[in-house]
Every structure is written in C-alpha cells, then in structure tokens.
C-alpha positions as semicolon CSV with decimal commas, in nm:
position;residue;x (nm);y (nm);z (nm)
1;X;2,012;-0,160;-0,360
2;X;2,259;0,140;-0,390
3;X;2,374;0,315;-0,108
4;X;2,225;0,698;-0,141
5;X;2,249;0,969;0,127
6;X;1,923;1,177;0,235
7;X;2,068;1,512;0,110
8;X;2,161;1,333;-0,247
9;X;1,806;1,213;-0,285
10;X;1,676;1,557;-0,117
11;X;1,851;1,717;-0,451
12;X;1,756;1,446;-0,672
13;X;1,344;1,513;-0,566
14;X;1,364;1,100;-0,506
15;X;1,088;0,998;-0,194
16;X;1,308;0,747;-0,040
17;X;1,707;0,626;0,058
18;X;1,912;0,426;0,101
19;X;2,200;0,390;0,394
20;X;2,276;0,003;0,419
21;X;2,248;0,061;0,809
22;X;2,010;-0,108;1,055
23;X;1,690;0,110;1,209
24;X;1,636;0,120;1,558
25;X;1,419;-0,228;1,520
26;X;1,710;-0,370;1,307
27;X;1,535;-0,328;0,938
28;X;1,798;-0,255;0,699
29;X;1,562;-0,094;0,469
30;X;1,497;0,217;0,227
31;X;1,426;0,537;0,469
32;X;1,175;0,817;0,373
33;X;1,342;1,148;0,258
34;X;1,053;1,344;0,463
35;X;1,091;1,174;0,789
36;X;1,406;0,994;0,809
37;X;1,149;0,688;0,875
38;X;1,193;0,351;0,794
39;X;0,958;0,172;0,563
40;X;0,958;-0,163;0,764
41;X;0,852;0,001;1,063
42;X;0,633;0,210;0,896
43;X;0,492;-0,120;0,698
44;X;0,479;-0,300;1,023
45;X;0,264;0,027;1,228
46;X;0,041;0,025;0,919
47;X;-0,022;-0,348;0,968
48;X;-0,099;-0,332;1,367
49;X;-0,413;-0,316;1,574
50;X;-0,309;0,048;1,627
51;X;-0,216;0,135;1,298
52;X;-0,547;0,009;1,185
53;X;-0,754;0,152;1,434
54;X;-0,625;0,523;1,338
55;X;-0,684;0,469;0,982
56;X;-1,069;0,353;1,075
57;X;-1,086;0,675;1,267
58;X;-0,977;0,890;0,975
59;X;-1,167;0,702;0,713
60;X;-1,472;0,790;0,939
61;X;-1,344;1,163;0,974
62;X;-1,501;1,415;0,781
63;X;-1,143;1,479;0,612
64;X;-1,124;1,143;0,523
65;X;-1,485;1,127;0,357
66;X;-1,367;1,430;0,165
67;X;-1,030;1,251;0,034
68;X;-1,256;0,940;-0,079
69;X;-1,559;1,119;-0,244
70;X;-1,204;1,355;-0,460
71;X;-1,092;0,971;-0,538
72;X;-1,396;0,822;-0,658
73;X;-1,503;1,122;-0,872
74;X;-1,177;1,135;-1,005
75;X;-1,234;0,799;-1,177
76;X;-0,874;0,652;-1,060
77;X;-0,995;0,378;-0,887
78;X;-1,201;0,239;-1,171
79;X;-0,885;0,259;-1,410
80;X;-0,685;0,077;-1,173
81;X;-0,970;-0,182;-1,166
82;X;-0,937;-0,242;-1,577
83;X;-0,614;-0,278;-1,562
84;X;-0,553;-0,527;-1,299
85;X;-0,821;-0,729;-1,435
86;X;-0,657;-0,750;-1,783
87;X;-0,332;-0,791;-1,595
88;X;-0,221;-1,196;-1,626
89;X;-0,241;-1,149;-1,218
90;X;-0,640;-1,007;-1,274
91;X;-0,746;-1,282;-1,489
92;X;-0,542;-1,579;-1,226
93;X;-0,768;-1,392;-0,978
94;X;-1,054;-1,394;-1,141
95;X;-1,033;-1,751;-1,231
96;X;-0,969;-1,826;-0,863
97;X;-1,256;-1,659;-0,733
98;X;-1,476;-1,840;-1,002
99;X;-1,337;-2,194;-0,916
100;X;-1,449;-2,129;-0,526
101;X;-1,763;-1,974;-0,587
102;X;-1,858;-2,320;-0,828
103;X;-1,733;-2,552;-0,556
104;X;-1,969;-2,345;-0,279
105;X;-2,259;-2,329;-0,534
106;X;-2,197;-2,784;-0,549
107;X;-2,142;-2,787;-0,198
108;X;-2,466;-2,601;-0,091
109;X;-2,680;-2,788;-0,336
C-alpha cells in the first residue's frame, strides 16, 4: 500500500489514505478522508454488540425504512443478486447450500 497524505487524497476526491502509522488501537490501516478514522476500528465497532445494536435501531427508524424502501425500488439489490450468482463464488455457493439441504432432506427421512 502507498503511503498518501489526507490533503493529497482530499485533492485527488479519493475516500480513503494511507499513512503507514499505527491508530490509537495499533491498526496500521487505510484512514477515512472524512473523519481521519480508521477502518479497523471502524470494521471492528461495526462488528460489536454495540455497533450492532445501533444499526437495529436505525433499521427500525423511520429514516432507515425510508433508505430501504429508495434501495429496493431502485432495483440494485436484485442486480447484485444476478451477478453474484453467475459469479464462480455464486454458483460454489449455490452448490453448497444444495449439498446441505440433500443431506438434511436424508437425514430427516
């Protein structure tokens, strides 16, 4: 990873950066241009009890209804869908699920 100030990627309209120095929590990680945050702490909030429990709350807001109806009209989601499924990754998936569902349909019978 190349070493990029905030003010270079600022100019350059880039999301992220890159300092090769250690966060607060030690993650030597990309930083977001917005917050000076780091993206493994952010990754590891997202990931928590609390992290989780204030992205329930919001899903349940009336904001965050309004954000998922805009998504699912917009028809995103389902193209996404297609192509993972016709993705190599999709179709291992697929397969997967497929195998397990057989072996639960022998297993109950």
């Amino acid at each position: 990873m190349r070493v990029i100030s905030r003010a270079t990627a600022r100019k350059r309209g880039l999301k992220r950066y890159f300092t090769g120095k250690p966060c607060l929590r030690g993650h030597i990680e990309q930083r977001l241009v917005s917050s000076k945050g780091c993206c493994g702490c952010q990754r590891e909030y997202q990931r928590s009890e609390s992290g989780l429990a204030v992205r329930k709350k919001y899903n349940a807001s009336e904001k965050g209804l309004a954000v998922k109806r805009k998504y699912e009209a917009s028809g995103k989601g389902l193209a996404r869908g297609r192509k993972y499924k016709a993705s190599q990754k999709g179709q291992f998936a697929e397969r997967k699920y497929r195998e397990r569902k057989k072996l639960e349909n022998e297993q109950s019978v």
